[in-house]
N, C-alpha and C positions, 0 to 999 in steps of 0.2 A: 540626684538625677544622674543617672549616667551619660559619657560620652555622645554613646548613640542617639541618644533621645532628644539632646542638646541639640544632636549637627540636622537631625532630620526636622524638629518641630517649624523652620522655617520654611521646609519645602512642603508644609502640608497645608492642605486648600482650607481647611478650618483657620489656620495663620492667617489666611491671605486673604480670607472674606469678612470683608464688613458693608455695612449697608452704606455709609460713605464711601467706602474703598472702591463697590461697585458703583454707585451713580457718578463720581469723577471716572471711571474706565469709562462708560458708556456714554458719556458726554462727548470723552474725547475719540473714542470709537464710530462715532456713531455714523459717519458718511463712511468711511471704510467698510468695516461690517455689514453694513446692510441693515435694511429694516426687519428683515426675517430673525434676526440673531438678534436683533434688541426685544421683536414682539417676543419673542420666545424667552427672552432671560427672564425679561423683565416678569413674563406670566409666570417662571420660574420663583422669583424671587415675591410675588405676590401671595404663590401657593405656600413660600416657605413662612410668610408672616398668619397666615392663616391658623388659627387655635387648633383647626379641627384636621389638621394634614398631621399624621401620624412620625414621629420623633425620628424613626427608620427613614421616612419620604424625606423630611427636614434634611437628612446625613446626606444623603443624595444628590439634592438642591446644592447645599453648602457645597458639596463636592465638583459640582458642575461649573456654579460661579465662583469658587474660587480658583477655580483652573482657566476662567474666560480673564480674570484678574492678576494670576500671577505670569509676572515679568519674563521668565522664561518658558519655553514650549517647544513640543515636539517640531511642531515647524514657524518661524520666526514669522512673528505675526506683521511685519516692513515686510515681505515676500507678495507685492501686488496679487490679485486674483488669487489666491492658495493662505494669505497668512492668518486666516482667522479658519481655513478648513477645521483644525485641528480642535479648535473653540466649538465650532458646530456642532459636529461629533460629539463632544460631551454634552453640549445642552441639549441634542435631539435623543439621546441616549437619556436624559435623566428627564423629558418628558415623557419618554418612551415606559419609563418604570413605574414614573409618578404618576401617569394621567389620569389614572383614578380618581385623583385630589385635586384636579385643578376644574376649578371653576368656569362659568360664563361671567362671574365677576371679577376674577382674575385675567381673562382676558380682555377683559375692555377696560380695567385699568392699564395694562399693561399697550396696550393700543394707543390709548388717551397720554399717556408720558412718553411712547415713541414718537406723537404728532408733538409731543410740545418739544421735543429733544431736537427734533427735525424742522420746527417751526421758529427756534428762538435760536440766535447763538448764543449765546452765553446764560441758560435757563438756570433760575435758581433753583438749590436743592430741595425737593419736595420734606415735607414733614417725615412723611411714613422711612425717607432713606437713612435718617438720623438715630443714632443708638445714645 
């Protein structure tokens, strides 16, 4: 494996996404962010478990949330009102490509784990977020 390959596979959002990785972000996200950036991930992260969303859509997904995921960003997401813009952006961007593939059952899953994200402090990890 070369040098290169080495220093970059840590900055890349397939590295940084795991379906653990994202329900502890969004847990601890979750008053900051907003409900809009969680309904959305989350419909995100629904359509990627999906058999039938196309392997192309999946790269996209992966690419979104692992960008809402990894530790550094174009603008520091502690940056009150503005720090999760940057997060947004990509997850409106990759429903924007994927929407095709996403469901009316993806989004009311995705609704239904916002309510409980927002309803419980300390929510256990669902099933489905577990690899």
């Amino acid at each position: 494996m070369s040098d290169l390959h080495k220093s970059s596979a840590p900055l890349s959002a397939p590295h940084w996404y795991s379906g653990p990785r994202l329900w502890k972000s969004l847990r601890k996200i979750a008053a900051s962010a907003g409900r809009k950036t969680l309904i959305s991930s989350l419909t995100l992260f629904y359509c990627l478990k999906d058999h039938d969303t196309p392997t192309w859509a999946k790269g996209v997904i992966v690419g979104a949330l692992g960008y809402l995921i990894f530790p550094m960003d174009l603008i520091p997401d502690i940056l009150p009102g503005v720090g999760y813009g940057d997060d947004w952006g990509a997850i409106v961007a990759a429903l924007a490509t994927v929407a095709a593939y996403i469901k009316d059952e993806h989004k009311a899953k995705a609704l239904a784990q916002t309510e409980r994200l927002f309803g419980v402090s300390y929510p256990p990890v669902p099933p489905e977020f577990c690899e």
